[in-house]
N, C-alpha and C positions, 0 to 999 in steps of 0.2 A: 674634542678639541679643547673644551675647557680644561680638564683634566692635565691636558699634558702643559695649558699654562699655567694653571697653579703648582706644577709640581719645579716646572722651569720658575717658578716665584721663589718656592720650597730653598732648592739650589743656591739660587742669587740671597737668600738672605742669610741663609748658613756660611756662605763666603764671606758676605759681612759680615756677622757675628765673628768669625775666626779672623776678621783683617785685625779686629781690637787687640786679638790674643798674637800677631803675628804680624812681624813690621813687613810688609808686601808693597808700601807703595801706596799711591793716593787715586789708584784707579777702582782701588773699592767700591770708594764711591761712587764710580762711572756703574757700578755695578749692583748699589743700592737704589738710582735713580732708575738705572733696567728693571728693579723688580717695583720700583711706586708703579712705573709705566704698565707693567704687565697686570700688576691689580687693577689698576685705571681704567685697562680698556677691559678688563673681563668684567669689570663692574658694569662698563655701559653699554658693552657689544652682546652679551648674552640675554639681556630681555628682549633686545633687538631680533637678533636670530632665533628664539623661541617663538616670538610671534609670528615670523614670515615662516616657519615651518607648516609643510602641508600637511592635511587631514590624511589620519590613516585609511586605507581604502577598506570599501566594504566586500567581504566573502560572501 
């Protein structure tokens, strides 16, 4: 899951990079605050869900 939100971060900031080079409109930025958001929460949700994960079982 992490993975596929840093790549969805990846994404959103490439589009903002190219809104500089390319007059599209001031929804960019609706689209640079989507990617602060998506760091934000992988920042604070993934120590969270590493800890509640269960112990692997024993063979």
């Amino acid at each position: 899951m992490a993975s596929l939100i840093w790549t969805i971060v990846l994404l959103l900031g490439i589009a903002w990079l190219l809104g500089f080079s390319i007059d599209i409109g001031s929804w960019i930025h609706l689209l640079l605050l989507l990617a602060i958001i998506g760091i934000i929460y992988n920042l604070l949700i993934t120590p969270f869900l590493a800890a509640r994960r269960p112990p692997p079982p024993d063979y």
